[in-house]
PADRENFI-682917 format. One record per residue (C-alpha): z, y, x. Coordinates in steps of 0.2 Angstrom, whole numbers, plus 5000, padded with zeros to 4 digits. Each point is the difference from the previous one (the first is absolute). Layout:
<pts>
ZYX...
</pts>
This chain:
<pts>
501047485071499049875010499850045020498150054999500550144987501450065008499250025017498350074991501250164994501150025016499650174999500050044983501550064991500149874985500550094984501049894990500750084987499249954981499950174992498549944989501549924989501650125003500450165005501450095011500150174993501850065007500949945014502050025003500649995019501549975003500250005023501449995011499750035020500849935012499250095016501149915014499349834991498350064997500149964981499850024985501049934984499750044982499049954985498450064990499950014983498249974991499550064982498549914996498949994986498549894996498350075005498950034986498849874999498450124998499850125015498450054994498750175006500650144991499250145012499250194994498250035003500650065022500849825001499249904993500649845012501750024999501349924991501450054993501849915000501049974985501550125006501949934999501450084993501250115010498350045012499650184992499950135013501450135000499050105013498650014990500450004984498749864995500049815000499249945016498049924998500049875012498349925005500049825004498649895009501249895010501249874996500849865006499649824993501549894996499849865014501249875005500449965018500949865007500950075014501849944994499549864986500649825004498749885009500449914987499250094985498150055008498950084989498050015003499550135014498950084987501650024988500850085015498950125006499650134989499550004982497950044995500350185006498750064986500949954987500750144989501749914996501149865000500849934984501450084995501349865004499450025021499449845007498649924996500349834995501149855001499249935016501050175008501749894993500749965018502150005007500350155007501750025011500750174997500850085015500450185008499250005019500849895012501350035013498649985012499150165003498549885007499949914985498549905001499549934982499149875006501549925010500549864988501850005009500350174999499750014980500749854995501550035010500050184991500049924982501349905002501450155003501150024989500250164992501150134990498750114996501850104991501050015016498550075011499850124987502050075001499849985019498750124998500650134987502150015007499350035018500250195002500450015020498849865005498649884998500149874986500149815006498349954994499449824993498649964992499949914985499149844997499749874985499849804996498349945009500249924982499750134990498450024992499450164992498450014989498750114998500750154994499750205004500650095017499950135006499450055019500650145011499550045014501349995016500049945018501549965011501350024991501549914992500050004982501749944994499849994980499250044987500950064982499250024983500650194994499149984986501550064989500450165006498250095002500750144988501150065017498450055006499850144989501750085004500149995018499350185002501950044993501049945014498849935012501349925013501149914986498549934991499349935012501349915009500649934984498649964994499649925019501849914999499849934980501350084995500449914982498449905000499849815002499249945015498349914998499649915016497950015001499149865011499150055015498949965016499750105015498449985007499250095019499250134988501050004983501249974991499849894983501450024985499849864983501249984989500449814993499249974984499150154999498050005000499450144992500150185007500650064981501649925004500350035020501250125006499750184999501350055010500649915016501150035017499649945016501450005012499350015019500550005017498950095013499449935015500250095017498049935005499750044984498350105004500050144987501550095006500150075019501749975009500250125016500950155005499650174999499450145013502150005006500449835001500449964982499749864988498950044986498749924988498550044990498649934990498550025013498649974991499649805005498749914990501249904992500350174990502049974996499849814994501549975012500950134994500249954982498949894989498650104990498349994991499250055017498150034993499050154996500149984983501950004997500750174998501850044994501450125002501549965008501950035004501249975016501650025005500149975019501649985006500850045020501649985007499850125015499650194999498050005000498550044994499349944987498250054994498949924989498450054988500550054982499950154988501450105006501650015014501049854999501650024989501449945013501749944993501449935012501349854995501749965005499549865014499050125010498349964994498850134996498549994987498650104999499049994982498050035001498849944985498250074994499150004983498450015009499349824998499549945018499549855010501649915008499149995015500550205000501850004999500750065019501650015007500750045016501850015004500750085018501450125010498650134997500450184998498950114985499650174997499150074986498350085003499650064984501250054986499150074982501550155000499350075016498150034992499250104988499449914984498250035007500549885015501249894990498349934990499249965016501149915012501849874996501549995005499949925021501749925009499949945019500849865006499949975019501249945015500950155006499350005017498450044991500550114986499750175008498149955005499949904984500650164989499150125011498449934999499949904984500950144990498750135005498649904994500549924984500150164989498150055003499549825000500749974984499150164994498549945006499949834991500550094984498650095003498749865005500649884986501250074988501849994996500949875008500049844993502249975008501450154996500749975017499649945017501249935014499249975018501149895013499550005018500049835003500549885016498749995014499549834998499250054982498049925002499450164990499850205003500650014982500249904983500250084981501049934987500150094983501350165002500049945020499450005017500349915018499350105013500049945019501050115014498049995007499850164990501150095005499150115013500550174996498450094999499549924980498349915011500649834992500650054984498349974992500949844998501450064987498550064990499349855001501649914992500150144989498549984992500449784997501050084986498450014991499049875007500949855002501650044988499450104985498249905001500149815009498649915005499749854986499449905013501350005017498649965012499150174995501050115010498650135002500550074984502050045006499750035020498250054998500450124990501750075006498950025018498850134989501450104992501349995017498850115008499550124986502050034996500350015020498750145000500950094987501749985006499650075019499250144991501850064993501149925018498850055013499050124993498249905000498450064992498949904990498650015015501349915013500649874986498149954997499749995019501849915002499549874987498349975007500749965019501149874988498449934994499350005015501749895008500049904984498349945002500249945017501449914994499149904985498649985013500949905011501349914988498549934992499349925015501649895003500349964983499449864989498750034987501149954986501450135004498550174998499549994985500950134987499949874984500449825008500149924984498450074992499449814995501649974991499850144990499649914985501849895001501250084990501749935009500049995017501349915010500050085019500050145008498349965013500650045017501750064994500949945013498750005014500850085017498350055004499950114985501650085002499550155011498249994998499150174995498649944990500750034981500950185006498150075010498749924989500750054985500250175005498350015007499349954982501150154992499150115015498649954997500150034981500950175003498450045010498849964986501150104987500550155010501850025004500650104984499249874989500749845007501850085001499950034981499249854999501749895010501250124990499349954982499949815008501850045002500350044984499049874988500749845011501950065002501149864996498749875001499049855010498350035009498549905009498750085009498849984986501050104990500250145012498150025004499649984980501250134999499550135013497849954998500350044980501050175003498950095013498250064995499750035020500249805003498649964983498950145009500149925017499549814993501949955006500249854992501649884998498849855006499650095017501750065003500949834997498349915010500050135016502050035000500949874990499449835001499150015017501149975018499650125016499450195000499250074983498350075004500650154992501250015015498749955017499550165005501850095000500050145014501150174997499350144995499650115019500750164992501949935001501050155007501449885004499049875009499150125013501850065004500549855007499850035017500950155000501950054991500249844988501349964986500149834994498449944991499150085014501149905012499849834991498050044999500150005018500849875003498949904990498450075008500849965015500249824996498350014996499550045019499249875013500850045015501650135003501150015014501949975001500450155007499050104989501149904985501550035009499850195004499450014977501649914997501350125011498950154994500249964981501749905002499349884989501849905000500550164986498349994992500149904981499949835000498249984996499650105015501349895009498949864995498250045007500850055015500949835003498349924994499450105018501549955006499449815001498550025001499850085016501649905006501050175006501649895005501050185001499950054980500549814995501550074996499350114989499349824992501849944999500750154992498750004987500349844991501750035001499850124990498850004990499949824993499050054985498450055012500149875013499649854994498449995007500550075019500749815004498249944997499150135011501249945014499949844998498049985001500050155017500449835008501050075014501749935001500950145001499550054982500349854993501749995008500450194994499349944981501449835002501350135006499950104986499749854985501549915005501150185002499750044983499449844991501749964992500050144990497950004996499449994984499349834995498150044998500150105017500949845006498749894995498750115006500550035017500549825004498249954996499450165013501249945012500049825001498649954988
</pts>
């Protein structure tokens, strides 16, 4: 990839793999961790099949731009009953960087960069033509974790190694007690491989040992279910089966796999292992310890999904089931999505294995695991509710530090029955048969992140009056939107946050109606003060952010090219904690809601629910879909033209949106100034920030009247955001304690101290940043090393 065309997608997430000509459609993991080494050894097994060559419309008369996905075998749904329907508008083109091939074989830029992006497919043996004919040195990465490919030294002093790609290989299976010795393998800068078919996965950061062809033994597939344990590590060993060493290269973004000889996809492999070794900078896992001082790991939701985890089809498209057995040495925790409870088998050295698999086909960017000294309770067990309740709600496991399990239990378990109710109720039965929530370490970047069957919820929520629990809903209801229904298109993340910022609220109402005894009256007024805090915030985001971040379809004038090959912006800091998708999309659900009437558009978003379960969506579906089932929108002259000109395409406030005051007749807003609970409290606040001129002491006497330090965090906030603002030196603890504490929130605190110009702030904000910094998330990181020092 030449230097202009890598740096003019900096922030893009490139999507490498070339599901236009073969498909993943099950995955076999196969993890061992190491926690004291933050690592992680194993191997993936990929069943592929070639894509059908026609992906053509086949749509009913409420559809009529979708397209359907010839669907592989082993992806029926076991949950539903039904094979899954999954839409396609996006894929990735089969392009060939240069990032490790020899300075000695350059090809054109134009037959590096991407292939035309609107053609429909490539010939079936994969490249193009014989000009692609090039020497290509084959090598695992190199022992330099800066490796820098364009270093001439560095790469030819990598091919020349020697290499027993068979020694590395026992090094890493006999190891039971420590790490493997690792090499990396390397061939003849002789060699010369022809044009001939391969196939890219998607990875970064990461060793990748071998590949092995397992074509032979694909039948053990169908009879792992048996004895899933025994399968899988013989079938992960090769247990009576020849080995067949595959070709490789390892690329920043991918991984590429060709076997000699072979140049049509009818004869590639259809089975194949990858061996791979973890790195500990390795961006999609989080090493840190827990809430008592104790090592953990998780998948933490980085936009490099879990391509440094283990090799996978990364892109919207590719769907398939999976199967993991993730292997610990030490007693822990080990939790992960899947279908059911892990099956947990011990052996005689001292390991233990916990089995998880589902037969729900789902993006690989999905799978999440998380592994810690955490204690667990159960929440919600079926035997302990009537077969009314047991229709409505799933089975719900805590997993926390210990020093937080009491709050944790108190707090969460009162509330996750009645929400659980309440999203039955608002969108239908529950697309996962279980749920596992794990409060996870302070330096998480998020208030909460979903993953089919789980949840990571920050120790932020835990408040003890439920005021931030709006949240869990909010991660409840990414079950539907974002897991049972995905955005075809990454960049529209309206139609996942958008939509789980409309349902959070409606579920939240519900729930507090059954936990603290609210009527519908106060959850209307509730929800409008919400609105009311929500605007302000999409207000003033948008004033500080570039025009090509607000707009809800980012790719509109690519719509017509059928294999896209980044994600725009997907790896854009500035993105990561902007608003815009989650407040402008729920404003257009609003907005519709208004034009329906409540009832109407809650039918509307159930039956929604329904039609696209399983499947891919665009915007244009959605407003085809809502616009053709709602006689109110037809009345009105609601057109899909208007809605994508005024809410889709176009940056800044929609018209629609200009004039947004609160209704007079809120009860909860003219009670502010006297007794307040917490959205009357955080409406303050906000007015307050709001105000010209206050004094200190007035501030100081509405802090030690409220004790604002045991307030929630959002509270906390605003009040710091006083804080600096009116320089009260005396509360900069309060500052201090805050981000601390509440990582998730407090990104953005750094940069209001550091343009306060007054020394004492910025030297508080640098205090803080270098305290914590070690264990900071990347993107918060990056972000605040820009506020700080530019």
């Amino acid at each position: 990839m030449s230097d202009k065309e890598d740096s003019c997608h900096e922030k893009d997430l490139p999507l490498m793999s070339n599901v236009k000509d073969i498909l993943v459609y099950h995955y076999i993991l196969d993890l061992k961790c190491h926690l004291e080494e933050k690592t992680i050894s194993g191997s993936v097994v990929v069943f592929c099949k070639p894509t059908t060559s026609d992906i053509s419309p086949s749509c009913d008369d409420s559809n009529a731009d979708c397209k359907e996905m010839p669907v592989c075998n082993g992806e029926t749904s076991q949950f539903s009953g039904n094979r899954q329907d999954l839409l396609v508008t996006a894929s990735s083109s089969t392009s060939v960087p240069d990032s490790k091939i020899s300075s000695e074989s350059q090809i054109s830029e134009k037959e590096i960069c991407v292939f035309d992006r609107k053609r429909k497919s490539l010939p079936s043996d994969g490249l193009e033509d014989d000009a692609l004919t090039r020497k290509v040195k084959r090598h695992g990465d190199t022992a330099h974790n800066n490796y820098n490919p364009d270093d001439k030294n560095v790469l030819q002093s990598t091919i020349s190694k020697d290499f027993d790609e068979q020694q590395c290989n026992n090094e890493l299976l006999s190891s039971q007690n420590r790490l493997p010795s690792v090499a990396f393998p390397t061939v003849s800068s002789d060699e010369v491989v022809s044009p001939q078919f391969q196939m890219i996965l998607d990875c970064c950061d990461i060793n990748i040992l071998k590949v092995e062809d397992l074509t032979d033994c694909e039948e053990v597939l169908e009879q792992i279910s048996d004895d899933p344990f025994n399968k899988i590590k013989r079938f992960g060993n090769n247990e009576n089966v020849n080995e067949n060493h595959l070709k490789f290269t390892v690329e920043k973004h991918c991984l590429r796999v060709f076997k000699t000889g072979c140049t049509s996809i009818k004869d590639y492999p259809k089975v194949m292992k990858i061996s791979f070794l973890t790195k500990p900078e390795g961006q999609s896992l989080k090493w840190t310890n827990d809430q008592d001082g104790k090592p953990c790991v998780y998948t933490h939701g980085h936009w490099i999904n879990n391509r440094s985890l283990f090799p996978s089809q990364d892109v919207p498209v590719s769907m398939a089931t999976w199967q993991a057995v993730v292997s610990v040495e030490v007693p822990v925790s080990v939790v992960m999505s899947g279908d059911k409870e892990p099956v947990t088998s011990t052996t005689e050295d001292g390991w233990t294995h916990f089995y998880f698999n589902t037969q729900m086909v789902m993006p690989s960017s999905t799978i999440s695991l998380a592994i810690g000294h955490w204690q667990v309770k159960s929440l919600i067990t079926m035997d302990s509710l009537s077969e009314p309740e047991c229709e409505k709600t799933i089975p719900c496991r805590l997993f926390c530090a210990s020093s937080l399990m009491d709050a944790a239990s108190q707090e969460i378990g009162r509330y996750m029955g009645s929400c659980l109710r309440a999203a039955y109720n608002t969108l239908g039965p529950h697309p996962f048969r279980r749920l596992d929530i794990v409060v996870v370490p302070s330096s998480f970047d998020s208030l909460g992140m979903a993953s089919p069957s789980m949840l990571y919820l920050s120790q932020s929520l835990l408040v003890g009056d439920f005021s931030m629990c709006v949240r869990i809903a909010h991660e409840v209801s990414h079950s539907w939107f974002g897991l049972a229904i995905g955005p075809s298109d990454w960049t529209e993340e309206w139609l996942t946050e958008g939509f789980c910022t409309y349902t959070e609220d409606v579920i939240h109402n519900l729930a507090m109606q059954t936990v603290a005894g609210w009527t519908e009256e106060y959850g209307d007024h509730h929800r409008e003060i919400r609105d009311v805090l929500r605007y302000r915030t999409l207000v003033a985001e948008l004033e500080h952010t570039d025009e090509e971040l607000q707009t809800l379809r980012p790719n509109k004038e690519d719509e017509e090219e059928s294999y896209v090959t980044y994600v725009k912006n997907g790896m854009n800091p500035d993105k990561r904690f902007m608003q815009v998708h989650y407040l402008k999309g729920y404003f257009l659900l609003r907005y519709l809601e208004r034009k329906a009437g409540r009832n109407v558009f809650l039918h509307l978003m159930k039956n929604y629910v329904q039609q696209f379960h399983g499947r891919l969506v665009s915007s244009q579906d959605v407003l085809t879909f809502f616009l053709g089932n709602c006689s109110e929108f037809r009345e009105q002259h609601i057109t899909e033209d208007a809605l994508s000109r005024d809410w889709l395409d176009c940056p800044g406030i929609p018209k629609h949106l200009q004039n947004f005051q609160m209704d007079k007749d809120n009860v909860i807003a003219t009670q502010v100034i006297s007794e307040m609970d917490a959205i009357q409290m955080t409406l303050l606040m906000e007015e307050l920030l709001h105000t010209d001129k206050l004094g200190r002491d007035v501030l100081s006497a509405l802090g030690k009247v409220h004790n604002i330090s045991t307030q929630n965090p959002e509270i906390q906030h605003r009040w710091c955001e006083l804080v600096i603002k009116y320089k009260i030196r005396k509360h900069y603890e309060d500052i201090k304690n805050f981000l601390v504490h509440h990582q998730a929130m407090g990104v953005y605190l750094y940069g209001e101290l550091i343009i306060s110009r007054d020394k004492e702030q910025k030297a508080l904000a640098l205090g803080i940043f270098e305290q914590l910094r070690g264990d900071m998330e990347p993107d918060s990181l990056q972000s605040i090393c820009a506020m700080l020092f530019g």
